[in-house]
N, C-alpha and C positions, 0 to 999 in steps of 0.2 A: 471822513473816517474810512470808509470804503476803501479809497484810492490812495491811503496810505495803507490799510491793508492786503491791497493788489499788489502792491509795489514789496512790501517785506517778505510775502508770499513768493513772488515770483524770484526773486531776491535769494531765499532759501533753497527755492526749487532748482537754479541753477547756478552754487557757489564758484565754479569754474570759470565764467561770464567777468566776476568781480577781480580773477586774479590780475596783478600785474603783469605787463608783458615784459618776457625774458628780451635780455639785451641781445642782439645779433652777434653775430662770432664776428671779426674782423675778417677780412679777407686775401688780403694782401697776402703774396709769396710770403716777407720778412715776417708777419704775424703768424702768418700758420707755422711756420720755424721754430717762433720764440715760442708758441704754446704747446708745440711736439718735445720741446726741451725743458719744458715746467715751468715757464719764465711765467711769472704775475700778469693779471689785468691790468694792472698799471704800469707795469714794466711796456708791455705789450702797445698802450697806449700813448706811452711817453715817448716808444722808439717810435711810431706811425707819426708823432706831432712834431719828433725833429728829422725825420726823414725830408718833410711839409717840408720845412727849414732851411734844411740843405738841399735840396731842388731849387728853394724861392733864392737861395743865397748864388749856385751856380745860373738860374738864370739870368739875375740882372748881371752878374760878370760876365757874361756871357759876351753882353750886348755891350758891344763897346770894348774892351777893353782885351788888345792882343796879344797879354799875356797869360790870360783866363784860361785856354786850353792848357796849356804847358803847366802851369798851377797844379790844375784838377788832374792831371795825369799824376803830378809830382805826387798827390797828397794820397790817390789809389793808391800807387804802390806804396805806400806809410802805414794806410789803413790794412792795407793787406800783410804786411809785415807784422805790425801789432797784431791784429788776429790769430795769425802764425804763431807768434812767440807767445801768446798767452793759453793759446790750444793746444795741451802739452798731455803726453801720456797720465800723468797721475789725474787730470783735472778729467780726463774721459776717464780713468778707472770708475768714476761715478755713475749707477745707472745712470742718472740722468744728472745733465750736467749744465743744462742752458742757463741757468738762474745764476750758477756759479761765475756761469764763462763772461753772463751778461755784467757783472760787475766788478771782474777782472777788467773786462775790456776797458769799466770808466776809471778806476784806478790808473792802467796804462796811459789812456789819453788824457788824465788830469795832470802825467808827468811829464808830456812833450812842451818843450822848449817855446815859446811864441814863437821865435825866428824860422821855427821850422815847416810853421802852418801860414796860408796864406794869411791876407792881412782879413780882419775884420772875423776871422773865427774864434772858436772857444774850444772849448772840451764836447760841448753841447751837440756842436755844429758835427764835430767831428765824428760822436757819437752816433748823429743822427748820416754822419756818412757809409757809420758800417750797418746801417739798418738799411739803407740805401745796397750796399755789397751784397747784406743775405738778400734782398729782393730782387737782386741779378743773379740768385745761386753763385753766390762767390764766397761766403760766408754761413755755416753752418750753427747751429746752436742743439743738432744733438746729430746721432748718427744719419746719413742722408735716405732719403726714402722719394715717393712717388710725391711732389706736390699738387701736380695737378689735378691726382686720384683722391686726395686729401681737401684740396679743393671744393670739388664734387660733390666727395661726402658731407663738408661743412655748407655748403651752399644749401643742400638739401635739410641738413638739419636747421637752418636759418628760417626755412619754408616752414618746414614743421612748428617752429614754434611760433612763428608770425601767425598759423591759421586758425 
């Protein structure tokens, strides 16, 4: 009995010991984008897992296969067209507008043509290439600012709650 009164004891004495630990901010350029723009955890999540996707998908083209660069150049300037055309004065009139813009974007790319994307892509892939674009600073999802100082400050707050 003692040592489970130790234990409840000690238990009380420091409730903050019991709490869960908060989830890490993501880090990524594209992440800290999408969350300066108000985009979702899941949003946030789902563009980091097809970014994954779209990396793994130009690597194996890569390797092999000599018309892979000409492709992934074709389908940049697509992905950066779409962005274009969906990042439009009224859609900025919005304080914040990344959430908006993020699901403009997969309407747009749910409407291009197969023939126009290389072979073996989706909507998915494609999406997951302009999550790829904002992690090159090519693609914004609210007005542009400091990432690296942004960065920084989220690395640090990552620290803090880890300790």
């Amino acid at each position: 009995m003692f040592d489970i009164d130790l234990a409840v004891m000690t238990a009380a004495a420091n409730p903050s010991a019991y709490e869960s630990l908060g989830s890490p901010i993501r880090l990524s350029r594209s992440a800290i984008k999408m969350r300066r723009g108000r985009c979702s955890d899941n949003s946030v999540e789902r563009s980091e897992q097809l970014r994954k996707d779209y990396q793994r998908y130009w690597r194996e083209r890569l390797t092999g296969d000599p018309t892979a660069l000409a492709d992934r150049e074709r389908l940049r300037r697509l992905l950066l067209r779409v962005s274009d055309r969906v990042d439009t004065p009224s859609l900025r009139g919005n304080a914040v507008w990344g959430h908006d813009f993020w699901r403009l974007l997969q309407d747009e790319l749910d409407s291009i043509p197969a023939e126009k994307i290389p072979a073996g892509m989706d909507p998915d892939l494609l999406l997951g290439g302009i999550s790829e674009l904002a992690n090159a600073c090519q693609v914004w999802f609210s007005e542009r600012f400091d990432v690296a100082q942004e960065f920084e400050r989220l690395r640090e707050e990552n620290r803090g709650s880890a300790a």
